[in-house]
C-alpha positions as CSV (number, residue, x, y, z in Angstrom):
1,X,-0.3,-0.8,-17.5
2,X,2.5,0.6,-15.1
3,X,3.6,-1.8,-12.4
4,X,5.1,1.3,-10.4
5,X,2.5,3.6,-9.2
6,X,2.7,6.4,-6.5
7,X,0.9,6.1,-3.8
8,X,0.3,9.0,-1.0
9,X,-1.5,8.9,2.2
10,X,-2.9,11.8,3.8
11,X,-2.9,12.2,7.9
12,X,-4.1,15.0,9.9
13,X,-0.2,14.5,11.3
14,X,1.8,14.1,7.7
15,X,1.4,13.6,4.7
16,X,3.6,10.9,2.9
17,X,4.3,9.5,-0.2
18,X,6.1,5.9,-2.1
19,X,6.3,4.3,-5.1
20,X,4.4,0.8,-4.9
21,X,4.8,-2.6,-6.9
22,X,1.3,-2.9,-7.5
23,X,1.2,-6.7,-8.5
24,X,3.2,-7.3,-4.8
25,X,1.5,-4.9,-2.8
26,X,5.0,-4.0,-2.1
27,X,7.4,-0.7,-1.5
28,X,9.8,-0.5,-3.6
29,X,11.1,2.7,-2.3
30,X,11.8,4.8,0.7
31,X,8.6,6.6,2.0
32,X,9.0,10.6,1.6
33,X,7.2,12.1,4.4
34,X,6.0,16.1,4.9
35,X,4.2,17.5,7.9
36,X,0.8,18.2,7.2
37,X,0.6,22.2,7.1
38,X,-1.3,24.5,9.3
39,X,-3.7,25.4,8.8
40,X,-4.6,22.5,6.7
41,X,-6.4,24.1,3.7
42,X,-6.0,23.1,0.2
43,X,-3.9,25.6,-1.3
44,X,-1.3,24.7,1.1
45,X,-2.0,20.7,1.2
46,X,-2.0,20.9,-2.4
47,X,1.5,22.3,-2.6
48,X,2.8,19.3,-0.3
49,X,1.3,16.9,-3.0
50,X,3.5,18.4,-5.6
51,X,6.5,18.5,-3.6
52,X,6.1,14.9,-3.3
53,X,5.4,14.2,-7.0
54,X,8.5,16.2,-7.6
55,X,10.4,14.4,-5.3
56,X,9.8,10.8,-6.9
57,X,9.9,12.7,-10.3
58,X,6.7,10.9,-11.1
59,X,4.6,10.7,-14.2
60,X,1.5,9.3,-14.0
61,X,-1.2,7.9,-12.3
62,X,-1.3,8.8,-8.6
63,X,-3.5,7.3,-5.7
64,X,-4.2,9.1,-2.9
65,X,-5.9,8.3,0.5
66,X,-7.5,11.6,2.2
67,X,-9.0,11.9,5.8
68,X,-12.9,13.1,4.4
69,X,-15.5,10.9,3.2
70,X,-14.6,11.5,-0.8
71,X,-17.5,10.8,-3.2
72,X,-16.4,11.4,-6.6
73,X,-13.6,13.2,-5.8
74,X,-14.9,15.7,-4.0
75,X,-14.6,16.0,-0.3
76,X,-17.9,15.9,1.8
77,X,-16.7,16.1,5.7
78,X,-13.5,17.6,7.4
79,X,-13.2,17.0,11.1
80,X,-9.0,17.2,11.2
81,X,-8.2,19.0,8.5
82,X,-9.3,22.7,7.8
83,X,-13.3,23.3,7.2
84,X,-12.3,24.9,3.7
85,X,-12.3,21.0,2.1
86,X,-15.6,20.9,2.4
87,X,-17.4,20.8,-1.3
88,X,-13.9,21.3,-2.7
89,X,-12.8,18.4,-5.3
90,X,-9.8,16.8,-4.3
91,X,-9.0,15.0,-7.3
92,X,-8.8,18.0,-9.6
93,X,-6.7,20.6,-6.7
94,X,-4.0,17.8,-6.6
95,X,-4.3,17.0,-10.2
96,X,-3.5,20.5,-11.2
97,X,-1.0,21.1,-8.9
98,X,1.4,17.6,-9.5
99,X,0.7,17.3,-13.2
100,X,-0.8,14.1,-12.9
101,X,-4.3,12.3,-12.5
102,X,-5.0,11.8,-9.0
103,X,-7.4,8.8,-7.5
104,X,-8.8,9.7,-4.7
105,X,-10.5,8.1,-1.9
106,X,-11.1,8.0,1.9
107,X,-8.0,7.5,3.5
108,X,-9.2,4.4,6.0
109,X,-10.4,2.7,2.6
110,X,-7.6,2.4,0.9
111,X,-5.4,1.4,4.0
112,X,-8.3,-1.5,4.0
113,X,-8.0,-2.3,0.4
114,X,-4.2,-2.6,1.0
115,X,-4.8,-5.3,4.3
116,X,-7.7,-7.0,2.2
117,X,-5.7,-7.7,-0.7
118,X,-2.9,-8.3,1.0
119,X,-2.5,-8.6,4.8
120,X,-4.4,-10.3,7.2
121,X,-7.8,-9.9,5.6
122,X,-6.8,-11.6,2.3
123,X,-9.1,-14.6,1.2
124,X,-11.6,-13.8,3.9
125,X,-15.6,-14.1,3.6
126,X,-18.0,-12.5,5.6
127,X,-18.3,-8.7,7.4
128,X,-14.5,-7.7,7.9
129,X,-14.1,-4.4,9.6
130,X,-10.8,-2.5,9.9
131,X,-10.3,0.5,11.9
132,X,-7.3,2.3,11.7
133,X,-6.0,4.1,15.3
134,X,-4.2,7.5,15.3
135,X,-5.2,11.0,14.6
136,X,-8.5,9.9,14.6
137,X,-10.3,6.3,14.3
138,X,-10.7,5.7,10.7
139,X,-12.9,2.7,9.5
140,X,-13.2,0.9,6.4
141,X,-15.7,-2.2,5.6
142,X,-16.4,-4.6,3.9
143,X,-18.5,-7.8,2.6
144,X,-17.4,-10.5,1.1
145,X,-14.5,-8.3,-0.1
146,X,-16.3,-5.6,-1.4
147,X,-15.7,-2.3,0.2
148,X,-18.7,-0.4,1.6
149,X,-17.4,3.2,1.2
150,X,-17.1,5.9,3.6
151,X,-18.3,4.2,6.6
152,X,-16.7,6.6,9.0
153,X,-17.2,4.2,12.0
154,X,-15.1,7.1,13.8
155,X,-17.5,9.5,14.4
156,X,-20.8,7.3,15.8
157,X,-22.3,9.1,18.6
158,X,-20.5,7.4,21.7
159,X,-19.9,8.8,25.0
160,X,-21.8,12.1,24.9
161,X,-19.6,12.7,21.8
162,X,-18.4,10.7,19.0
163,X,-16.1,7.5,19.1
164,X,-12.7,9.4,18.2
165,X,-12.9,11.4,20.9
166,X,-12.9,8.6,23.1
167,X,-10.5,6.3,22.4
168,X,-8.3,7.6,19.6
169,X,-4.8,7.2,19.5
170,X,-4.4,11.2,20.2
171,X,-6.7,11.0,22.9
172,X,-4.5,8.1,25.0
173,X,-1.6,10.6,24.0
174,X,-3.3,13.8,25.1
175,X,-4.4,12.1,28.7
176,X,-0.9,10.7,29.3
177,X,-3.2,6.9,29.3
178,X,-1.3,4.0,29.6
179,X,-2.0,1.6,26.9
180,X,-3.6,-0.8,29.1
181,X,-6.0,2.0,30.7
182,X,-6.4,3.4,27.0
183,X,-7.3,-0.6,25.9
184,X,-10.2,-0.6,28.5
185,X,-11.6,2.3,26.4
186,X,-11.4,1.5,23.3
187,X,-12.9,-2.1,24.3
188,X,-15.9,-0.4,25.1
189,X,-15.9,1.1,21.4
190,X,-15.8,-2.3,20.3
191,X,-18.2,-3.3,22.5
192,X,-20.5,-1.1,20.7
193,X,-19.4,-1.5,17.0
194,X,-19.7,-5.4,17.5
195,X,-23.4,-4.5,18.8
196,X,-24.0,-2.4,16.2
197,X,-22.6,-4.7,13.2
198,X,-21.9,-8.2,14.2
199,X,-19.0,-8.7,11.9
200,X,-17.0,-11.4,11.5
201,X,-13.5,-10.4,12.0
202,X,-12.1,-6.9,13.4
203,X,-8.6,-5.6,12.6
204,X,-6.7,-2.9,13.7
205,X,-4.6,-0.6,11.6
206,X,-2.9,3.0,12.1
207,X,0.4,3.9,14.2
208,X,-1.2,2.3,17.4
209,X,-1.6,-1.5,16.0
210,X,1.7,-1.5,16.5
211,X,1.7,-1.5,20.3
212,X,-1.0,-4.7,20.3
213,X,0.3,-6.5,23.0
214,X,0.2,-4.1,25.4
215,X,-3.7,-3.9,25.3
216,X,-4.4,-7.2,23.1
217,X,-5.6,-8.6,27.2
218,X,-7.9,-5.5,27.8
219,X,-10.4,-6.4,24.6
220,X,-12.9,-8.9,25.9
221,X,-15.4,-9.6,23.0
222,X,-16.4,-12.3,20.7
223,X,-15.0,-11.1,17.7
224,X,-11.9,-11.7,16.7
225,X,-9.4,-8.8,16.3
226,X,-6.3,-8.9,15.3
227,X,-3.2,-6.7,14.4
228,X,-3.2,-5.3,10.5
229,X,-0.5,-6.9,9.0
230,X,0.5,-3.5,6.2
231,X,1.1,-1.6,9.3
232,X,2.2,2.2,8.4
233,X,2.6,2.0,4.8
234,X,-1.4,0.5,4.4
235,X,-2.9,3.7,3.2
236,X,0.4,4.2,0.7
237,X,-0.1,1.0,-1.0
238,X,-3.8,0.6,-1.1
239,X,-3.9,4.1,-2.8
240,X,-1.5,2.7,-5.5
241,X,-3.5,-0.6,-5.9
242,X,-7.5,1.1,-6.4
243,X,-5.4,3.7,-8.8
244,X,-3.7,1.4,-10.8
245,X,-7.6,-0.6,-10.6
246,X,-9.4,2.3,-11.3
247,X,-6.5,3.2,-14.5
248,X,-7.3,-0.4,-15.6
249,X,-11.1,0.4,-15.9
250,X,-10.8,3.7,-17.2
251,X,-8.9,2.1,-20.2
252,X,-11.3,-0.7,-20.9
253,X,-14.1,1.7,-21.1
């Protein structure tokens, strides 16, 4: 079984790609990163995954976190990238544009596989949520270490609209928000998700984890939460890992 497999995370921003020691959880090379193309349809997403296959001059497996609930491969919802995903299978557009098989899966999942496996959430019982801040809010969940798929936590009904809208890292950017005055929002989205769920621990993933302290004073529940340790390259390696698992099965079968 390879110990080197590509990993590629897919944002409504850009779309970026690394090889991954798959034992480590670990980069082992420099991340090659492409704007995501407008409009953001899959003839022209798939032709960034094969410039990035090309670049690594890979062969193989590839794992892939995309911004859709995926079920299957095929993509079921589309609310940053263009409405054409919809119905389309992902896995077999960027298989037969790179050459190689592609794994597929919510983006937010496998950026919570990668921080469940090995970041923060490692070794840790009970309802662990993470919810990854940027683009969008992205969620992924799970119990006792077992992912609950496609939770989409994102896009509850919150606010007259849905959660995203509200208090995601494009919105603070958008209304010129401070961090502290954007933290006061998205307490109130916690606020509701720990009234909705209850979980156990919370951690926060995506580009805006990274600025923590600036709004760590602002979030006022019971629940802890807590900066993801994978940071930026999460949804990279945690594609690798559930490809290189999901290569694993497929052989044993």
């Amino acid at each position: 079984m390879q110990d080197l497999v590509l990993g590629i995370d897919v944002g409504a921003t850009g779309m970026k790609g690394g090889l991954v020691d798959v034992e480590k959880g670990e980069m082992v090379s420099d991340r090659f990163k492409i704007l995501t193309p407008r409009p953001a349809n899959p003839a022209n997403m798939a032709k960034v995954i094969g410039e990035i296959v090309d670049h690594f001059k890979y062969k193989g497996v590839v794992g892939c976190g995309f911004p859709s609930i995926i079920k299957n491969g095929v993509a079921f919802s589309a609310a940053n990238i263009d409405q054409s995903w919809i119905g389309t299978d992902v896995s077999k557009t960027f298989s037969k544009i790179s050459g190689c098989e592609m794994v597929v899966c919510n983006d937010a999942d496998v950026a919570g596989m990668a921080e469940m496996s090995f970041g923060r959430g490692k070794g840790e019982n009970g309802l662990v949520m993470i919810i990854t801040i940027g683009t969008g809010l992205g969620s992924a969940v799970f119990m006792d270490g077992k992912l609950v798929p496609n939770t989409e936590l994102g896009h509850l009904k919150f606010k007259d609209s849905i959660a995203e809208k509200y208090c995601a890292g494009s919105t603070r950017k958008k209304l010129d928000m401070s961090y502290e005055d954007w933290g006061k929002r998205f307490n109130e989205y916690l606020i509701h998700i720990e009234h909705l769920f209850s979980p156990d621990l919370i951690i926060l993933g995506g580009g805006t984890s990274k600025k923590f302290d600036q709004y760590a004073h602002t979030i006022s529940i019971s629940t802890p939460v807590e900066p993801a340790k994978m940071r930026n390259n999460a949804g990279i390696i945690g594609a690798a890992v559930l490809a290189q698992k999901k290569a694993s099965i497929a052989k044993l079968m």
